[in-house]
C-alpha positions as CSV (number, residue, x, y, z in Angstrom):
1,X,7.6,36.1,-14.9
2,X,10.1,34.6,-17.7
3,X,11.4,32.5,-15.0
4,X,7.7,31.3,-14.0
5,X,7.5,30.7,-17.8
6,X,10.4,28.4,-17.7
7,X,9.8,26.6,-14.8
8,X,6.3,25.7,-15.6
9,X,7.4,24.8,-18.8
10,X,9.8,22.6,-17.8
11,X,7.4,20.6,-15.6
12,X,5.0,20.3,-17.9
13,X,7.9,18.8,-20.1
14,X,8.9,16.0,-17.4
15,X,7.6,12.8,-17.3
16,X,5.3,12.4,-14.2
17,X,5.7,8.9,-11.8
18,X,2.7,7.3,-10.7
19,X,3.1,8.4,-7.2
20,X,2.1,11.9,-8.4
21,X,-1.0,10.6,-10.2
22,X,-3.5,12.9,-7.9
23,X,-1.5,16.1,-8.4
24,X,-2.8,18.1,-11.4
25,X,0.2,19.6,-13.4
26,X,-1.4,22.8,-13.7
27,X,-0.9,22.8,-9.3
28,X,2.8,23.3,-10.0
29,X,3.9,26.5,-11.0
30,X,7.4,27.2,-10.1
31,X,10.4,25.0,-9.1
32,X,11.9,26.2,-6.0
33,X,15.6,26.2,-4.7
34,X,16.7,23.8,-3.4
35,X,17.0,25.0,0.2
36,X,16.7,23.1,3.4
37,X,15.6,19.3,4.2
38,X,12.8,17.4,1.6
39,X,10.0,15.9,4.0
40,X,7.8,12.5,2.5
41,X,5.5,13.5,-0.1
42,X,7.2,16.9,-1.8
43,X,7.0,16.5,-5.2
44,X,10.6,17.2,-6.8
45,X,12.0,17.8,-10.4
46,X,14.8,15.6,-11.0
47,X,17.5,14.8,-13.7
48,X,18.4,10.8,-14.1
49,X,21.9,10.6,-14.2
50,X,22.8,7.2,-14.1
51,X,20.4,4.0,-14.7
52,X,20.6,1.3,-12.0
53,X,18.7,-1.3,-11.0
54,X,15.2,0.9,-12.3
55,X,15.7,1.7,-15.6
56,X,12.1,2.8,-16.3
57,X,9.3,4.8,-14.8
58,X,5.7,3.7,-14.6
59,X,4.0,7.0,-15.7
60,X,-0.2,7.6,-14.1
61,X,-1.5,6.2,-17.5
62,X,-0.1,3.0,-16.9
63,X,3.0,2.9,-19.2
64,X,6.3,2.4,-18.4
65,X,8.5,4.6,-19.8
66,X,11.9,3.6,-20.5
67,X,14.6,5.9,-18.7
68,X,17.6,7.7,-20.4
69,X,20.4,9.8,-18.6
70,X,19.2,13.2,-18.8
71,X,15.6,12.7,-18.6
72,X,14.0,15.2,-16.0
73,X,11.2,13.5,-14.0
74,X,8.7,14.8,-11.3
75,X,9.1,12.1,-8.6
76,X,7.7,12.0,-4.6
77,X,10.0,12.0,-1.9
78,X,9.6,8.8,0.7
79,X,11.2,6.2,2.8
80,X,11.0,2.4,1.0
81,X,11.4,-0.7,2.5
82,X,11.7,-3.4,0.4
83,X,13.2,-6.8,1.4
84,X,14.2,-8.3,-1.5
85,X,15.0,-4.5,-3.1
86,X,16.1,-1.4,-1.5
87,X,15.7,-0.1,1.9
88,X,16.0,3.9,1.8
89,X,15.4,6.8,3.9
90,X,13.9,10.1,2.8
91,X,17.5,12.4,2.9
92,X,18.9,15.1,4.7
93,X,19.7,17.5,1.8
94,X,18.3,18.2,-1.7
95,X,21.7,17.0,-3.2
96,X,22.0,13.8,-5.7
97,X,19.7,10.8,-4.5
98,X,18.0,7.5,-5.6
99,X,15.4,6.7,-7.3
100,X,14.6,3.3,-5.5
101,X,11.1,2.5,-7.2
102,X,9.6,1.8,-10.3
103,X,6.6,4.1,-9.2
104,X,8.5,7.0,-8.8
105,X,10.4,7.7,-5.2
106,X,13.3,9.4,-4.4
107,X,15.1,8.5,-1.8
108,X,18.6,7.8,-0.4
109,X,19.2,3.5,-0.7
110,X,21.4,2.8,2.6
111,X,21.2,-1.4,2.0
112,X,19.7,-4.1,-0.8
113,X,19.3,-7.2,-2.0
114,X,22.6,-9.0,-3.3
115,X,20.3,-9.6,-6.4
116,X,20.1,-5.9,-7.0
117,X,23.5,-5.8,-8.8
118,X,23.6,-2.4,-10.5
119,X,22.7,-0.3,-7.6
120,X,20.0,1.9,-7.5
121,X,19.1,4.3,-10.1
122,X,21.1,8.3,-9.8
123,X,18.9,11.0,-9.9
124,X,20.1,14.7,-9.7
125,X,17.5,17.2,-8.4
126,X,16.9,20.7,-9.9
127,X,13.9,21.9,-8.8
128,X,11.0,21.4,-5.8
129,X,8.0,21.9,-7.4
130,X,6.1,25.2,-5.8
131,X,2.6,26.4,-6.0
132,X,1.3,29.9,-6.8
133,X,2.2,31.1,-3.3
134,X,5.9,29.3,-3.3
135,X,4.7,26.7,-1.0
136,X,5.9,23.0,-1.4
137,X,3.7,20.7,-3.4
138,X,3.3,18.0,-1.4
139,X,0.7,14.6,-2.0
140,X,-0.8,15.2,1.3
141,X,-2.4,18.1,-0.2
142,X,-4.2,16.5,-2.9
143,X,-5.0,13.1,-1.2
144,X,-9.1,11.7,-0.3
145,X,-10.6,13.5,2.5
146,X,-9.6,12.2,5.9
147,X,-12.3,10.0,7.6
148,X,-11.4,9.3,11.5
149,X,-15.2,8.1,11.9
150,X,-17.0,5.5,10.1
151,X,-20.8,4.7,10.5
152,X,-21.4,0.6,11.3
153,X,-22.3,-1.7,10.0
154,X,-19.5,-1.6,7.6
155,X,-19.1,-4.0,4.0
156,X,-16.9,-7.1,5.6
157,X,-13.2,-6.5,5.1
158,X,-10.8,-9.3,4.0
159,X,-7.2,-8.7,4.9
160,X,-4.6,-10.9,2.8
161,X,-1.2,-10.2,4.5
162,X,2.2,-12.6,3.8
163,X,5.1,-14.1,5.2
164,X,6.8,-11.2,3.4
165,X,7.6,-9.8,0.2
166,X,7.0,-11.7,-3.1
167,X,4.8,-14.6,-0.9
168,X,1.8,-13.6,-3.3
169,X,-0.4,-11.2,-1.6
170,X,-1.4,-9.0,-4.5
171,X,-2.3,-12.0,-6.8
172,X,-4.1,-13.6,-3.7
173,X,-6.2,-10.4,-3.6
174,X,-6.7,-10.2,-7.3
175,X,-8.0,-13.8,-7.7
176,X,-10.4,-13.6,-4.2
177,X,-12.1,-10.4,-5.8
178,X,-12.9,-12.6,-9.1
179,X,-14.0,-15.1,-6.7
180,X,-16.4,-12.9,-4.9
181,X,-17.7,-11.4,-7.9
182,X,-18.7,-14.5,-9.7
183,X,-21.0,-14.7,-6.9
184,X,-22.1,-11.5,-7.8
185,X,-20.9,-9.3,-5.8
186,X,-19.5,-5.7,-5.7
187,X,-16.2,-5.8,-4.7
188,X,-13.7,-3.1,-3.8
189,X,-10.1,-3.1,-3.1
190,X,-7.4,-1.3,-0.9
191,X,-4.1,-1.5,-0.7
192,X,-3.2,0.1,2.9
193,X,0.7,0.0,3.1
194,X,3.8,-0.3,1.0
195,X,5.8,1.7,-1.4
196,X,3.8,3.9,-4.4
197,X,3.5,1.9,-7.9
198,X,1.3,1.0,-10.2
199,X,0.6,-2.4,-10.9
200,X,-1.0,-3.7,-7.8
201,X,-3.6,-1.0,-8.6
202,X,-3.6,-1.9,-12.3
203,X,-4.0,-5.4,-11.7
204,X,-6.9,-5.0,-9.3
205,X,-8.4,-2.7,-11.5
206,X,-8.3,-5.3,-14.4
207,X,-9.5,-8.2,-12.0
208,X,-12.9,-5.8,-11.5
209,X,-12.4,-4.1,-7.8
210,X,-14.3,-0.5,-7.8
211,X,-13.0,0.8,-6.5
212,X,-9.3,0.6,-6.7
213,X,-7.2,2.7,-4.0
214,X,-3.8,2.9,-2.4
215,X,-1.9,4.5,0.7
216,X,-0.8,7.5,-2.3
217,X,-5.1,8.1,-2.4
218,X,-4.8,9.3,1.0
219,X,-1.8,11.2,0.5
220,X,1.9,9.1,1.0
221,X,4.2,8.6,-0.9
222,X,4.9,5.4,1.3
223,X,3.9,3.9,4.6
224,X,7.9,2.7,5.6
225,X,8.3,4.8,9.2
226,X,4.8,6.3,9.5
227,X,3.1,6.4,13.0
228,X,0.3,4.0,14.4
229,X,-1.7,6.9,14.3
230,X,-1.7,7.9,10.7
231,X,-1.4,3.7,10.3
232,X,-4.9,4.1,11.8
233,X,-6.4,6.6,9.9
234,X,-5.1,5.3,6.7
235,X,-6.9,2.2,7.4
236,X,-10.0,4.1,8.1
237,X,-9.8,6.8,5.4
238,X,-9.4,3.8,2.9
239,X,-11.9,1.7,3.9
240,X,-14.1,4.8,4.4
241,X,-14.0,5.8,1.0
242,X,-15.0,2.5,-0.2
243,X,-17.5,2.1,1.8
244,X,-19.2,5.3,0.4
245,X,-19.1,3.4,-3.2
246,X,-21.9,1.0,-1.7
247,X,-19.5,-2.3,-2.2
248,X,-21.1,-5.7,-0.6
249,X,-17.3,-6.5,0.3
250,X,-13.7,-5.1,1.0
251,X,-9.9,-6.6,0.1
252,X,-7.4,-5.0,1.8
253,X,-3.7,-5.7,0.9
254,X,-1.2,-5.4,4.1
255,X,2.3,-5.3,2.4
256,X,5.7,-7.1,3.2
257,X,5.8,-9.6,6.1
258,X,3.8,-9.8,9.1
259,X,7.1,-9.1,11.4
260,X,7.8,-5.9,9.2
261,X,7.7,-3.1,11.9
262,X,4.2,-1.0,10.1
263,X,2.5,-4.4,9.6
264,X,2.9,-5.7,12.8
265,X,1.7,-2.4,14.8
266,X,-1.1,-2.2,12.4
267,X,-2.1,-6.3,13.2
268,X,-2.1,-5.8,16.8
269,X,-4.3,-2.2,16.8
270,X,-7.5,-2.3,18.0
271,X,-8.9,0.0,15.1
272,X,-7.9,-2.7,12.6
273,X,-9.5,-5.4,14.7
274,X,-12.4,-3.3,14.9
275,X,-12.8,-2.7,11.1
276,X,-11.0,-6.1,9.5
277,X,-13.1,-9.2,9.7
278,X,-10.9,-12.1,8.7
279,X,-7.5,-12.7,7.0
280,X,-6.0,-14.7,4.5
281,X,-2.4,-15.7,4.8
282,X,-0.1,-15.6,1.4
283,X,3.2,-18.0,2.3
284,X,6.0,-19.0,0.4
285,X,6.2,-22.0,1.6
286,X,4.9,-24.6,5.0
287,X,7.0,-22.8,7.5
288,X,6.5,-19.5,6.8
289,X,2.6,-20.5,7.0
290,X,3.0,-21.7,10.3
291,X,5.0,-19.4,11.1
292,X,2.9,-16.6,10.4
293,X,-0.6,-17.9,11.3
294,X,0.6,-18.6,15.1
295,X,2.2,-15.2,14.9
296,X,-1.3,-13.9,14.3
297,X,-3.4,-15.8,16.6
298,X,-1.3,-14.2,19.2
299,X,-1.6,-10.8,17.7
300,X,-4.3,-10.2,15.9
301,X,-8.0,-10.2,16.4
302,X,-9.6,-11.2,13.0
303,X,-9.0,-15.3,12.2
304,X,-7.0,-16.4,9.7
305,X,-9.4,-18.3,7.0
306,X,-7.2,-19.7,4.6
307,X,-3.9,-20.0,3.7
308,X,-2.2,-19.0,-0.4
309,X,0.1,-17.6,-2.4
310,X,3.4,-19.4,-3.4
311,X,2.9,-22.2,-1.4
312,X,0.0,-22.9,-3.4
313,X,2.8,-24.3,-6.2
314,X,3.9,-27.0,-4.5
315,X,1.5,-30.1,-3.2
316,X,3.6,-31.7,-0.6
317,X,4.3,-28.1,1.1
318,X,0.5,-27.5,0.4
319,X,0.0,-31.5,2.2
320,X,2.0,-29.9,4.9
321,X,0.0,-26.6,5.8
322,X,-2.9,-28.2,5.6
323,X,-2.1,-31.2,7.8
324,X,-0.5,-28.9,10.1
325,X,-2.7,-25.8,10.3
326,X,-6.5,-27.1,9.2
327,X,-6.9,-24.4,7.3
328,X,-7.2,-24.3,3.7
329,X,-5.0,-23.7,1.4
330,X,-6.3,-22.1,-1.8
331,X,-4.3,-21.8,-5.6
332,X,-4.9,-18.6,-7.6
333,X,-7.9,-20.6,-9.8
334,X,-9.4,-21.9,-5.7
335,X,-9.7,-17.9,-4.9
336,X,-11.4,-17.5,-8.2
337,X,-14.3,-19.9,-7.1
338,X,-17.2,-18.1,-6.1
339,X,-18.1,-20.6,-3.8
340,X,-14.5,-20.6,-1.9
341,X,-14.1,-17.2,-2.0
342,X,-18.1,-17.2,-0.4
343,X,-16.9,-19.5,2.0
344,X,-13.8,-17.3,3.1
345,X,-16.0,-14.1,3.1
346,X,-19.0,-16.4,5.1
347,X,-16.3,-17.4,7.8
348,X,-15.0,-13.4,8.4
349,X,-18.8,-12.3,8.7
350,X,-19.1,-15.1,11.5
351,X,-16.4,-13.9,13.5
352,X,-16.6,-10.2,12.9
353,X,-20.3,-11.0,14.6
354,X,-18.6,-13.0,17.5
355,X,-16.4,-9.8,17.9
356,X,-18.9,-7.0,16.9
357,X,-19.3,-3.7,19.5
358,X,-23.1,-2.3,19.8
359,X,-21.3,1.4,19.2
360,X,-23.4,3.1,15.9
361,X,-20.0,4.5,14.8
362,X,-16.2,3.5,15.2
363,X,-14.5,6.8,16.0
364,X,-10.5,7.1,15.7
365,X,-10.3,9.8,18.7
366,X,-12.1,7.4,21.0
367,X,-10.3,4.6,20.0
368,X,-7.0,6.5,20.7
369,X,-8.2,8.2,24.6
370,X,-9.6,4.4,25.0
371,X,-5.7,3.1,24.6
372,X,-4.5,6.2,26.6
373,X,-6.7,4.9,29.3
374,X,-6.1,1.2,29.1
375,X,-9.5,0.8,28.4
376,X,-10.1,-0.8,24.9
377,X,-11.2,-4.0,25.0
378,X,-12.6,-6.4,21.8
């Protein structure tokens, strides 16, 4: 019992990353040894050592909390991919690790970004963090509810995906939503991939999605190395839930590039073609536009409706994209514009009608016997 005492004081005592946000502290109980292999998602009490390239942690209520050697934090285990940060894999032991996110993941970084000159951040475990019955807290236990069926018609669904990292997806998502709700809409937002951390969900909170929700909702850490499958049903859980809030339209945020291995499976899956209605392209620049939209005509369903992002910056590579694509290409303040971001939303109803089944209900373990079979067609 005096070691239960300690233990749960001691967690109460740490600071808490984002990425644990769902779990209550009260869950956590005990720390446990540090036996065996940590799997994605277990919850871990950890002692900063060293401060690298992430100095600070963002904490649930939004602050960032500046790091000191000797802190002990309650982080998440995960895998990260991050091309202009850290690429890391979830280790083998419970020995010294990373800390390779703002948002709170611990991980082992095996490659990064010349940029990312100090190295990743040390972290020491000390403890797992153990319910009342000594099992592993994990985020997969405290996620949303599953949903692997969704009742049609659905609110239409706007994907914004990039040419990668940094292109300006999240503040293409944040500045359609204003769009579509100065034409008086009710918008939420998802994002469905990446790495745990707060400000995407901050920001899209503060742009006025409701709701706001991310791939940690439904229980991960991150989405680096997870299976089509639970791609699938993250997209549907997600999108589920929102639906259930009564919203007249969806954002969905698809991180990194489109080539990045999760994004591109999910692209080409029939149950995102089923569910997403249109897409808008963030680029860097004329290349990667063109690039990327031919790289979805030939592997994605939904159309691409407009192009943005940081190409948006620049008029001649904006002149370009548009000459070259005849799409649109929309700044920060175009999104914004209820009647662009009505247009964008006008063009995915059209073609989600073109492409619309007759089934009542899209169900995940029909969609997955139909691609056993080689039957799905769209």
């Amino acid at each position: 019992m005096a070691q239960m005492y300690n233990d749960n004081a001691r967690i109460r005592n740490a600071f808490w990353a984002f990425t644990t946000r769902r779990v209550s502290r009260d869950a956590a109980k005990i720390l446990l040894p540090l036996e065996g292999a940590p799997h994605p998602g277990d919850l871990v009490l950890a002692t900063v050592d060293f401060l690298g390239q992430h100095p600070g942690l963002q904490l649930p209520n939004g602050r960032r909390k500046q790091l000191f050697p000797g802190d002990e934090i309650v982080v998440a285990y995960g895998n990260r991919y991050a091309s202009n940060q850290f690429e890391a894999v979830v280790p083998e032991t419970l020995g010294p690790c990373h800390l390779v996110a703002g948002g709170g993941i611990a991980s082992r970084a095996v490659s990064w970004h010349v940029s990312m000159r100090k190295g990743p951040t040390l972290i020491t475990p000390v403890g797992l963090l153990g319910d009342l019955n000594n099992r592993r807290i994990n985020l997969s236990d405290h996620a949303l509810s599953p949903i692997n069926e969704i009742n049609t018609p659905l609110p239409t669904a706007i994907a914004v995906v990039g040419t990668g990292m940094d292109s300006g997806k999240t503040q293409s998502c944040a500045f359609l939503v204003r769009g579509l709700i100065a034409a008086g809409l009710r918008v939420g937002y998802a994002k469905i991939t990446g790495t745990g951390a707060g400000g995407d969900t901050w920001l899209l909170t503060d742009a006025g999605a409701y709701p706001v929700l991310d791939f940690t909702d439904a229980g991960m850490a991150t989405t680096y190395m997870i299976s089509i499958e639970q791609l699938e049903l993250l997209l549907m859980t997600l999108m589920g839930h929102l639906a259930r809030e009564n919203v007249d339209a969806m954002v969905l945020e698809i991180a990194d590039g489109v080539i990045q291995q999760e994004t591109a499976a999910l692209l080409k899956s029939p149950v995102f073609a089923s569910l997403v209605a249109g897409i808008v392209m963030a680029s860097q620049d004329s290349m990667g536009a063109s690039a990327g939209v031919h790289f979805l005509k030939n592997n994605a369903k939904p159309p691409v409706l407009a192009i943005s992002g940081i190409i948006s910056a620049a008029p001649l590579q904006v002149r370009e994209a548009t000459t070259a694509l005849k799409l649109p290409v929309y700044d920060r303040e175009g999104l914004a514009t209820a009647g662009n971001a009505v247009s964008i939303l006008a063009g995915a109803q059209r073609s989600m009608e073109t492409r619309q089944t007759t089934q009542p209900s899209l169900n995940l373990k029909q969609f997955e016997n139909s691609k056993e079979n080689g039957q799905y067609t769209n």
